[in-house]
VOTI-454296 format. One record per residue: x negated, y negated, z negated of N, C-alpha, C in turn. Coordinates in steps of 0.1 Angstrom, whole numbers, plus 5000, padded with zeros to 4 digits. Layout:
XYZXYZXYZ...
END
This chain:
757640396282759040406283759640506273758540576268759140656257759840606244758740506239759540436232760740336230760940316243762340276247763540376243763440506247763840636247764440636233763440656227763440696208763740546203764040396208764440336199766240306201765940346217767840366220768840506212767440636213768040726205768140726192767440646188767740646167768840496168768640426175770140316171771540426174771040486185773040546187773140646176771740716171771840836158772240766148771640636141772040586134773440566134774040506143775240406143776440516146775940636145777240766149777440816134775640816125775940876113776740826102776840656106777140556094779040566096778740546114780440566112781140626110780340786109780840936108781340896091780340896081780540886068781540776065781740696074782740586069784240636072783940696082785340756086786040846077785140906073785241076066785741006051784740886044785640836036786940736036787240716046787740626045789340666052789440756058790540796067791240926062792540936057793041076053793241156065793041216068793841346080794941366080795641326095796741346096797741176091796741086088797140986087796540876093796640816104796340736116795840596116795340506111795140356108794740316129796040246119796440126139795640016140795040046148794339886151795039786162795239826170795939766183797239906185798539886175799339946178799040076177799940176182799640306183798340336196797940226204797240266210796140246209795040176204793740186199794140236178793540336177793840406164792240466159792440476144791340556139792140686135791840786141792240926133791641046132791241126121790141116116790541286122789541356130789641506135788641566133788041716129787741776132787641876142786541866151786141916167785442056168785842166169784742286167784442316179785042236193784942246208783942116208783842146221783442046233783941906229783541806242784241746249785941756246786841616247788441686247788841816240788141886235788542006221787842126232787942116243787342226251786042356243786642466251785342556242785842586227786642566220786842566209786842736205785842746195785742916194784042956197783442876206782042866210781242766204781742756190780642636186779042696186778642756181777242856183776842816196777542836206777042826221777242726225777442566226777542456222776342386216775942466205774642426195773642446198773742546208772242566215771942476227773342486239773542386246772642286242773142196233772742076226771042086222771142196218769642206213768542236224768942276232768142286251767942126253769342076255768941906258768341856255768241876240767441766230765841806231765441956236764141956239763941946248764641926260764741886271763941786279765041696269765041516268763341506263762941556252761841526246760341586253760941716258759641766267759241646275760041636285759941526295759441396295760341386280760041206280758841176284757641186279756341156283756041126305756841206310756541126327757641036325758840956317759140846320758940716326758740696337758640526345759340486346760640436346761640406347762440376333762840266327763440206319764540206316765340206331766940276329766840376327765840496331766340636329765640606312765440536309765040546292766040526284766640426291768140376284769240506291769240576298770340646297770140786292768940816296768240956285768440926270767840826264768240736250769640776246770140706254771840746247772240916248772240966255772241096259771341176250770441156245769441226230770141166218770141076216771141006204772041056197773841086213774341136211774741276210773441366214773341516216772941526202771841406197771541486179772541426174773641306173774941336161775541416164776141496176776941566172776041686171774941746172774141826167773941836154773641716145773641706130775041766124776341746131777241756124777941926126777141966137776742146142776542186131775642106128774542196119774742176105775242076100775342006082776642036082777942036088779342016085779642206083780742186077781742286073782342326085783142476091781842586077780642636078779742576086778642646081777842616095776442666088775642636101775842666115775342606124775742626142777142636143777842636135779742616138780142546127779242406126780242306119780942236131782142156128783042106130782441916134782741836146782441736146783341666142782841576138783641456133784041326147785141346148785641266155787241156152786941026156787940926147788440826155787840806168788140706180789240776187790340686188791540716198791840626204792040596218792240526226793540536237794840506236795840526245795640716243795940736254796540886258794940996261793440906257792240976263792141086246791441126245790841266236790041166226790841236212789741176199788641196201787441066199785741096203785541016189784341006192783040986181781840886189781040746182779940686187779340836197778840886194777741016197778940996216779541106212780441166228780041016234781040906234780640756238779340716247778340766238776740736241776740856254776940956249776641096261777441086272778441026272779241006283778740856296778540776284778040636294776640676299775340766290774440776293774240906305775140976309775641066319775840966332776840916333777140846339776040746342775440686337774640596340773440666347772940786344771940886351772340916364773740946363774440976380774240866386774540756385774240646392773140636395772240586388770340596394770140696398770240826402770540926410771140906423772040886421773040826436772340666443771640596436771140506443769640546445769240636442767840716447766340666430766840616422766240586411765740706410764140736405763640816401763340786386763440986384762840946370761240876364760940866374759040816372759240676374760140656377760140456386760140496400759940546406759740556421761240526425761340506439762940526448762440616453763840666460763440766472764340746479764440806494765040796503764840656511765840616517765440446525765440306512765440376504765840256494764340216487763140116498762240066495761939886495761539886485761839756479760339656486759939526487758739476490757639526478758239546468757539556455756939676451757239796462757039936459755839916464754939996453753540006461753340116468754340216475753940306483754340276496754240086498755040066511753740026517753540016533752440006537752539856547751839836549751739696559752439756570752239866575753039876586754439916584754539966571756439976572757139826572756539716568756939586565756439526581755639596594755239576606756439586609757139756614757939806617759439716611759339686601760839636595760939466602759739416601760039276613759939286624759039356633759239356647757839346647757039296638755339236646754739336645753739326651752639426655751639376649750439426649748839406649748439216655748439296669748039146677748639036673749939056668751038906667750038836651749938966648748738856632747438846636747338716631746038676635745438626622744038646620743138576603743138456608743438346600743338186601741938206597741038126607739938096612739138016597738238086594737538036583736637886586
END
């Protein structure tokens, strides 16, 4: 599962770095290229906050944030069982190292560079591929959470499938009504 992990986190790394550089050349500040109207837009921001500009002033504290996750994500990966949580940890490492590379390589200066952000959408907060990734892959973790998905593969709670091998003949007794006696070995 790990390598599920690391090939979803170097596509979104990739695909945040390429669009970062394209944007950066390609877009003046303070001048907006319309795709769908004023409401789907490219405009090109620099982010020293969070999320939505939040925190701004705490990039340092942010950087480390990011940098906990990302060893986080990587301590762990190895008990991976589960596939979805590969694909939502994946995006969620991805987009913790673009906007971490851009912590760390952007102006002015190490641990309080500025992110590059160029996605505008109606009335929501200029984002970046990276935020996108960390947000769906958040969200996608809360779900398999809320439906009892473990991070190993396991379920938990009542949510046992025929296919779980920690189910026993008699939970599958219990869940139809039969007992012992009602089965019988077909007679050799």
């Amino acid at each position: 599962m790990w390598l599920i992990l690391l090939v979803v986190a170097v596509t979104v790394l990739i695909a945040d770095l390429i669009t970062k550089i394209v944007a950066v050349a390609l877009i003046e500040p303070g001048d907006p290229v319309e795709i769908i109207g004023d409401t789907v837009t490219f405009k090109l921001v620099r982010n020293s906050g969070a999320a939505f500009s939040m925190a701004t002033g705490y990039t340092w504290i942010l950087t480390l944030i990011a940098l906990a996750v990302v060893a986080g994500i990587i301590r762990y990966s190895h008990r991976l069982g589960s596939i979805w949580w590969a694909l939502g940890l994946g995006l969620v490492l991805g987009g913790a190292l673009g906007n971490l590379i851009d912590r760390i390589f952007r102006a002015p200066g190490p641990l309080r560079g500025h992110v590059v952000d160029f996605m505008s959408v109606g009335w929501w907060p200029v984002f970046n591929v990276a935020d996108s990734a960390v947000v769906c892959g958040a969200i996608g973790l809360v779900v398999l959470t809320l439906f009892g998905f473990e991070f190993d593969g396991t379920r938990s709670g009542g949510a046992k499938d025929a296919d779980d091998p920690a189910r026993t003949d008699s939970d599958s007794d219990t869940a139809t009504g039969s007992t012992q006696s009602d089965r019988q070995a077909p007679d050799a």
